[in-house]
C-alpha positions in Angstrom: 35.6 -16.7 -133.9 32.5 -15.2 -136.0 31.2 -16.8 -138.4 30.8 -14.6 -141.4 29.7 -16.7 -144.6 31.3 -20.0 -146.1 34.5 -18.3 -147.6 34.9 -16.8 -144.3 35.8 -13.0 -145.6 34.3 -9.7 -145.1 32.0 -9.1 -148.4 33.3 -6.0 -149.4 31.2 -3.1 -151.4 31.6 -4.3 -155.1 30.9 -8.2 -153.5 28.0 -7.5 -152.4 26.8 -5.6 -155.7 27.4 -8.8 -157.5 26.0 -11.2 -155.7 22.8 -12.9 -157.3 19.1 -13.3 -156.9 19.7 -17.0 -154.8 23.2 -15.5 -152.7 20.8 -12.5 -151.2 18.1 -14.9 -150.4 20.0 -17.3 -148.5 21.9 -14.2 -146.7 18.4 -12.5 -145.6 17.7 -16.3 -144.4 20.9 -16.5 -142.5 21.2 -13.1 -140.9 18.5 -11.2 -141.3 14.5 -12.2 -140.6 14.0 -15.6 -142.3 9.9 -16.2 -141.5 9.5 -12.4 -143.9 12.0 -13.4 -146.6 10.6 -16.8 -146.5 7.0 -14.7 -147.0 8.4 -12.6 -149.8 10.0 -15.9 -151.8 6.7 -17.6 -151.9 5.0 -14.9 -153.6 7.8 -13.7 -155.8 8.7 -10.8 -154.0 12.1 -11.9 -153.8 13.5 -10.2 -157.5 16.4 -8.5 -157.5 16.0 -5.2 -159.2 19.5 -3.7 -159.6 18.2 -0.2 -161.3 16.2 2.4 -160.7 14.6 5.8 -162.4 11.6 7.8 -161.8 8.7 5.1 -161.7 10.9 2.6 -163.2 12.9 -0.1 -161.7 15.0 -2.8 -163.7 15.5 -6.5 -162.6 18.6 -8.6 -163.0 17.5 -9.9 -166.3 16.8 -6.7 -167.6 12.7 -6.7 -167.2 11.2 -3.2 -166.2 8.3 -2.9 -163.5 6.5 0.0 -162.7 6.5 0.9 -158.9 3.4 1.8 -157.9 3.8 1.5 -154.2 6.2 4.0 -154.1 7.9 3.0 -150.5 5.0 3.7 -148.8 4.7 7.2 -149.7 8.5 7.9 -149.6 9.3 8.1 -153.3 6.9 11.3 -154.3 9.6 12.2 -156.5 10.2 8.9 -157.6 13.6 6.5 -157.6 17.0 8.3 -157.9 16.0 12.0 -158.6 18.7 13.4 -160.4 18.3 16.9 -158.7 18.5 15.0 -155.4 21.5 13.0 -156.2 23.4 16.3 -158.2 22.7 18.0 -154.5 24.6 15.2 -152.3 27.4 15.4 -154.7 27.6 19.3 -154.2 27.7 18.4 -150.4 30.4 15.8 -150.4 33.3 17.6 -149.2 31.3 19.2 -146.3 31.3 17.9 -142.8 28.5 15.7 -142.7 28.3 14.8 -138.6 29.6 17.7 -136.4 27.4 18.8 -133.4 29.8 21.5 -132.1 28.5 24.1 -134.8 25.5 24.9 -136.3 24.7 23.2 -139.6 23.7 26.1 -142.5 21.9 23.2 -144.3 19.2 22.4 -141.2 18.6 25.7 -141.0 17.5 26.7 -144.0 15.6 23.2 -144.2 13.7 24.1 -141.3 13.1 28.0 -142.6 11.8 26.2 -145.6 9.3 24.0 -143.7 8.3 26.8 -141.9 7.3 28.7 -144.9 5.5 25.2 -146.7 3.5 24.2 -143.5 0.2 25.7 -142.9 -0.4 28.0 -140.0 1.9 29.8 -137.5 4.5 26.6 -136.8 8.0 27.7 -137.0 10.3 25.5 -134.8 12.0 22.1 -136.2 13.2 19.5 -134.9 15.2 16.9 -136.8 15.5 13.1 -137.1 15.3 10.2 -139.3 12.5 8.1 -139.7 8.5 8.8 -139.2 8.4 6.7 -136.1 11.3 9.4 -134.7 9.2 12.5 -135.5 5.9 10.9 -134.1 8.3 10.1 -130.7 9.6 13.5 -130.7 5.6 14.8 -130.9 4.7 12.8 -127.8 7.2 14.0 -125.9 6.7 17.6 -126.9 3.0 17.5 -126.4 3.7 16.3 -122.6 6.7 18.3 -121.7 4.6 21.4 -123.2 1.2 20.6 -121.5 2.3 19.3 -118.7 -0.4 16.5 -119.4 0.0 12.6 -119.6 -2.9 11.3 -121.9 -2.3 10.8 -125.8 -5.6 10.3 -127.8 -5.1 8.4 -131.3 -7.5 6.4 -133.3 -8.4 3.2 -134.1 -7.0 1.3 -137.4 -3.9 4.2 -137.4 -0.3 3.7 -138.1 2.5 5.9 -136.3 5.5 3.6 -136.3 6.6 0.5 -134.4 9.0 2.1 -131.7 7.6 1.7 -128.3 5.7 5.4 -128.1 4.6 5.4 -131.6 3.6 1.8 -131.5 1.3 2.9 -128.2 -0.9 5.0 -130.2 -0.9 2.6 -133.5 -4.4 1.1 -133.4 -4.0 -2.6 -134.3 -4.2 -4.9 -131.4 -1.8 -7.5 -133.7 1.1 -4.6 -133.6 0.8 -3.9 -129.9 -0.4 -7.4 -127.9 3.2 -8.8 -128.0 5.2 -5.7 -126.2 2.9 -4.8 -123.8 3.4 -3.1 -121.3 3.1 -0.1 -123.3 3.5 3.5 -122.8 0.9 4.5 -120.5 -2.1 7.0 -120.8 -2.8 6.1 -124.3 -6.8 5.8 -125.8 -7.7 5.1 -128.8 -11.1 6.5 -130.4 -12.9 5.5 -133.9 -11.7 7.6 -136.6 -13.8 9.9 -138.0 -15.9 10.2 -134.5 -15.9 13.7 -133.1 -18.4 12.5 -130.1 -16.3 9.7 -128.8 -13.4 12.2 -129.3 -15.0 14.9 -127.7 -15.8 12.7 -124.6 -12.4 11.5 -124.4 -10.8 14.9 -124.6 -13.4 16.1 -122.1 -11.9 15.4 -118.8 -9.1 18.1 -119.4 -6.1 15.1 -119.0 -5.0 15.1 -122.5 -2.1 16.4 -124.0 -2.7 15.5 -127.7 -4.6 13.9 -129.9 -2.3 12.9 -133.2 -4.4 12.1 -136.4 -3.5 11.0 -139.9 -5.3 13.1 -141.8 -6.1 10.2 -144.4 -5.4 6.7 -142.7 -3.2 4.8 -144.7 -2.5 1.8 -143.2 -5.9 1.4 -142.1 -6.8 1.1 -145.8 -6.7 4.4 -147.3 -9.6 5.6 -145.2 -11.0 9.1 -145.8 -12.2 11.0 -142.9 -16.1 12.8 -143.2 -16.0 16.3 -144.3 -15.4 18.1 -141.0 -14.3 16.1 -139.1 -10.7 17.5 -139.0 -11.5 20.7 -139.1 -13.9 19.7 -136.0 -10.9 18.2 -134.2 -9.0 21.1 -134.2 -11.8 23.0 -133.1 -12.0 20.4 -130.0 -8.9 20.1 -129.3 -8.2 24.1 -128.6 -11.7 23.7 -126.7 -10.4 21.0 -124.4 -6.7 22.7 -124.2 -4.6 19.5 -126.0 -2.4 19.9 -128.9 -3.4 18.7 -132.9 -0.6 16.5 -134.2 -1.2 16.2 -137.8 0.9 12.7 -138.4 1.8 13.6 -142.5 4.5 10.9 -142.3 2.5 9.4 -145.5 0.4 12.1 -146.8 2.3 15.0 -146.9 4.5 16.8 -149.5 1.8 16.4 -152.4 0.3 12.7 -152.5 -3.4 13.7 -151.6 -3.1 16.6 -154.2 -2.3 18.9 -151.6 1.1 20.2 -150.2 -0.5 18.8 -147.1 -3.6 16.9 -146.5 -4.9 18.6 -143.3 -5.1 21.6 -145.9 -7.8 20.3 -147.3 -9.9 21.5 -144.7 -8.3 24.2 -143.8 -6.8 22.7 -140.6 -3.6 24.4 -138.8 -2.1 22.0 -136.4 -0.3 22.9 -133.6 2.2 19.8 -134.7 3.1 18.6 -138.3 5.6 14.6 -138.2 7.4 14.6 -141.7 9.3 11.7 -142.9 9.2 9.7 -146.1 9.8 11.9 -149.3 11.0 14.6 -147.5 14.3 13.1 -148.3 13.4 12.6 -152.2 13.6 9.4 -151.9 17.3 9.1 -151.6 18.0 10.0 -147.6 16.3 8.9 -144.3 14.9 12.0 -143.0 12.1 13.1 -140.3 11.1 16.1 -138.7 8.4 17.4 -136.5 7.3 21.0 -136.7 5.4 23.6 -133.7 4.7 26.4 -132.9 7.2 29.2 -131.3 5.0 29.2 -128.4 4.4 25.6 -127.9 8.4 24.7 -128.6 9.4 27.3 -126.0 6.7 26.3 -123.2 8.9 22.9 -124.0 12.2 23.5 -124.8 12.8 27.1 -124.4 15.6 27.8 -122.0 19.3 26.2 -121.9 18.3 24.3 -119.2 15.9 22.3 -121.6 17.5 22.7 -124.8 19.0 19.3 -124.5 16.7 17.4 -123.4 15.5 16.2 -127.0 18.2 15.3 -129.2 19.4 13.3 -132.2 23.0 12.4 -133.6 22.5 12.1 -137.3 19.5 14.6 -137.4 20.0 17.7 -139.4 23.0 15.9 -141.0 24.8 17.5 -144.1 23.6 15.0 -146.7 19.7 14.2 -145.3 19.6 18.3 -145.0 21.1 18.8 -148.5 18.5 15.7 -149.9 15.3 17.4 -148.2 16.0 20.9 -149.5 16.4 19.3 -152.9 13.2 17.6 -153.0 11.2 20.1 -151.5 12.7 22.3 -154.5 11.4 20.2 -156.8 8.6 19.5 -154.8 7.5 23.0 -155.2 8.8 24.1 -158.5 7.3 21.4 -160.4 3.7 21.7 -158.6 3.8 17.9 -157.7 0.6 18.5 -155.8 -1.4 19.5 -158.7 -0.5 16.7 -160.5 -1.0 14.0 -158.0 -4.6 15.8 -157.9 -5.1 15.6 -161.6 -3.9 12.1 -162.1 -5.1 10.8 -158.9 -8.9 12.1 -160.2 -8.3 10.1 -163.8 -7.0 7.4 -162.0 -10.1 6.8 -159.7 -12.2 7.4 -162.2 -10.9 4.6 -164.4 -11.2 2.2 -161.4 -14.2 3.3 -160.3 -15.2 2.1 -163.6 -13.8 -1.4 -163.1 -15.7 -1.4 -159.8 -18.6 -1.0 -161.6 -17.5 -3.6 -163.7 -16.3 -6.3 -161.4 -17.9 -7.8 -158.2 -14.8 -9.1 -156.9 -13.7 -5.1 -156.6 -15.6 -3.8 -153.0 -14.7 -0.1 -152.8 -11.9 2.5 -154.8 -11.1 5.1 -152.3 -8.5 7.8 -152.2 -7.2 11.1 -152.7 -5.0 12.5 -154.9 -2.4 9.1 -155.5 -3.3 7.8 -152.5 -5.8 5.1 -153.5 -6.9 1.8 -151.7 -8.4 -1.0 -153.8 -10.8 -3.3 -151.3 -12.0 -6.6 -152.4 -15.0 -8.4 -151.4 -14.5 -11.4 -149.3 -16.4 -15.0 -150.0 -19.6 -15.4 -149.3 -22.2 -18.7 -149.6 -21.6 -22.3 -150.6 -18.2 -21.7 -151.1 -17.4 -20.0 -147.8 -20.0 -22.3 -145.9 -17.9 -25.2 -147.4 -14.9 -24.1 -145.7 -16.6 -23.8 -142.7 -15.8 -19.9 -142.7 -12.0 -20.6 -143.3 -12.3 -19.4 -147.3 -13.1 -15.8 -145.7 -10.6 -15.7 -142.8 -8.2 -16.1 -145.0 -9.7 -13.9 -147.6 -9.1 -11.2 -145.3 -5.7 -11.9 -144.7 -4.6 -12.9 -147.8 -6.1 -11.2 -150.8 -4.6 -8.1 -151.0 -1.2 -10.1 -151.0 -2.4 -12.3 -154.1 -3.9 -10.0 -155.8 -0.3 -7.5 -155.7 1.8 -10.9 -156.2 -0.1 -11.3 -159.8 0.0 -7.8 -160.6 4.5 -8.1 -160.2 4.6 -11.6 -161.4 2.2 -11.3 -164.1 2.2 -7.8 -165.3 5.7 -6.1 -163.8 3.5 -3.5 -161.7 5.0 -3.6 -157.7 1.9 -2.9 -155.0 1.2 -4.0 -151.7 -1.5 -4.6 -149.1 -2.2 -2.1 -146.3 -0.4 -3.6 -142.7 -3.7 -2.6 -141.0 -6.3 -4.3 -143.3 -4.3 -6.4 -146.0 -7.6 -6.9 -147.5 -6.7 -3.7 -149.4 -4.3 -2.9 -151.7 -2.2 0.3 -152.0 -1.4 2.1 -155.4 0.7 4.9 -154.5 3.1 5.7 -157.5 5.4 8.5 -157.5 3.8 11.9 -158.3 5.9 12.0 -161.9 3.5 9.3 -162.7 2.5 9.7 -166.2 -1.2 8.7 -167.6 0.5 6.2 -169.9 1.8 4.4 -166.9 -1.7 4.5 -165.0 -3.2 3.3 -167.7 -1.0 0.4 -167.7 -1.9 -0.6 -164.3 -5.5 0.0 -165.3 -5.0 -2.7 -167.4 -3.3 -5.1 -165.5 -6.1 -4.6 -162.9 -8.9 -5.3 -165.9 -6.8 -8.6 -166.9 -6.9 -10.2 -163.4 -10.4 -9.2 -162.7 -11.5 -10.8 -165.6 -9.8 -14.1 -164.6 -10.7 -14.5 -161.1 -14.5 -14.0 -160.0 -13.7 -14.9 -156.5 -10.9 -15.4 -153.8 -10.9 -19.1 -154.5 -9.8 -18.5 -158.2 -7.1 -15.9 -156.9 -5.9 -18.5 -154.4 -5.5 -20.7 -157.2 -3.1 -18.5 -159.2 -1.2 -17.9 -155.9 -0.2 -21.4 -155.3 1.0 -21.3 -159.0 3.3 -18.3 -157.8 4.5 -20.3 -154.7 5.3 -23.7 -156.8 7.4 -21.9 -159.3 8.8 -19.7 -156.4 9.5 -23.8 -154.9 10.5 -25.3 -157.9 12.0 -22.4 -160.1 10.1 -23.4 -163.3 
């Protein structure tokens, strides 16, 4: 017999829409990962928000918070499009799995990403996550080179799955599964000499790059240096895999971020809000040349393949968003917003102590705090900065939801930074909001002690529900 739940019965669809902020809890506990939902109950992250619009999202009592982390870069066109959602209904008598035909839907996704992506790549493949398309890179890059080595950088983030997890450059993501996929070295970011010495031996087949890391903390590169990459990489015969999993379709205030330079890669992983926010969707993107030196005979046609990519709905959702992607120049008003936004935090930078560095592009923006420093740090015997670094970027986004109804988070690779990263409808009126929010808890807290303080207020009320 399996045990199900304590009314032993299958929760069906308008159960589980019911069920209340304590019943999902104690289901996440039971059956799902109980040490994060644990995490996420301490510091209030636990609400259960049961609508959503645009930059909006509702809780259970009725309170709206703004969202500006945005799923990580997967809500560009923010929560519930309704052009997204009027396109799966037009789909919904369709065939949505069926691999013995060709799908009119993928194909004219993947003429429209031909068209969108810089440079001369024309060939698609399709899945559905970012961690899928970086996979699907590797394996291109080695099957088309004939080469073994993949060069990444330190502090990046290409997914969890074993080959994108092997060229993900924090030690904490990789120690526990190694043995990982072999030939893989990572290089500082933004370091064209140690990249040029790694490339030099000829064994390379790739180097993948985010072109702004966002996990690492919303790291900029130095002028040049992509541009400089490319040029290396052609030098030193391996392919460029632009990874614009995060930073593509408009957040840095360009279509895509490696335009900013001027860079055409020979690879381009999509994910994210390529499927508006509404369907998984991923893709990687090459050249003619490069696909066929990998894939181009029947012989080899199968040897990279995906059930559910291309499907009817994901295919439907994608050429949706990028329509309104496009049409309603998204880009250039991520860059017009994203420069008043940094300007206004620069400002509190200025302002504050407690505020390190603002840093971004476009909506992509990284807040870094400062981390204690004398008597109070030497009184902990260094323990007050340790967990500074750990924690701060976690307190600091638990008081701006609890507090002020604005949903952030820290970056996985450097929590000590927090991510704002709002849909690309944002409004100014909404920024300024969260300017204000940001103002109100910097004036409250000089110091990570006085933060820590607020945060065990969240995590009593969290215990005791008062």
């Amino acid at each position: 017999m399996i045990f199900l739940h304590t009314d032993d019965k299958l929760y069906s669809l308008d159960d589980a829409i019911k069920l209340d902020r304590r019943q999902i809890r104690e289901l996440h506990k039971n059956y799902g990962n109980a040490s994060l939902t644990g995490m996420l109950a301490l510091l209030g992250f636990d609400k259960h928000f049961v609508r959503a619009r645009d930059v909006s999202v509702w809780d259970s009592e009725g309170k709206e918070y703004l969202d500006f982390l945005g799923a990580y870069g997967a809500l560009n066109l923010g929560h519930n499009h309704p052009a997204v959602l009027a396109a799966l209904e037009k789909v919904r008598e369709m065939p949505n799995l069926l691999q013995a035909s060709l799908n009119p839907l993928a194909g004219a996704l993947a003429h429209n990403l031909a068209l969108l992506t810089p440079g001369g790549l024309q060939r698609c493949f399709f899945g559905n996550s970012g961690a899928e398309a970086v996979e699907g890179a590797l394996k291109l890059a080695r099957i088309a080179t004939g080469r073994e080595e993949i060069i990444y950088c330190r502090d990046s983030f290409h997914g969890k799955t074993f080959g994108a997890l092997s060229v993900t450059g924090r030690t904490k993501y990789q120690e526990p599964f190694k043995p990982l996929l072999p030939g893989c070295a990572a290089v500082p970011f933004g370091d064209l000499k140690a990249l040029e010495k790694a490339l030099r031996p000829g064994r390379a087949a790739a180097f993948i790059v985010e072109p702004v890391q966002g996990e690492g903390g919303i790291i900029l590169p130095p002028p040049g240096y992509l541009s400089g990459a490319r040029e290396l990489c052609t030098r030193h015969g391996a392919l460029f895999i632009a990874d614009e999993i995060q930073t593509g379709f408009g957040r840095t205030g360009h279509l895509f971020a490696c335009e900013a330079e001027q860079v055409e890669p020979d690879v381009i992983c999509l994910a994210k809000s390529l499927g508006g926010g509404v369907m998984p969707v991923g893709a990687f993107i090459t050249t003619d040349a490069i696909w066929k030196k990998a894939y181009g005979s029947m012989e080899k046609a199968l040897l990279h393949t995906s059930t559910f990519g291309g499907n009817t709905l994901a295919a439907a959702a994608a050429l949706a968003a990028l329509e309104v992607i496009t049409g309603e120049n998204l880009a250039a008003r991520a860059r017009e917003n994203g420069a008043y936004f940094l300007e206004k935090l620069k400002g509190l930078q200025e302002m504050f102590p407690l505020l390190k560095e603002v840093r971004g592009r476009g909506l992509m923006i990284g807040l870094e705090f400062n981390q204690p420093g004398g008597l109070a740090d030497k009184a902990s015997f260094g323990l007050a900065g340790k967990l500074a670094g750990e924690y701060m970027g976690s307190l600091v986004a638990g008081e701006l939801l609890n507090d002020h109804g604005i949903i952030t988070a820290y970056t996985l690779n450097n929590p000590n930074v927090i991510r704002l990263e709002p849909p690309l409808t944002v409004t100014r009126a909404q920024i300024d909001r969260v300017l204000a929010a940001l103002q109100d808890i910097l004036t409250k807290h000089k110091g990570f002690l006085s933060m820590a303080a607020g945060g065990v207020k969240t995590v009593f009320k969290s215990l005791t529900g008062k």
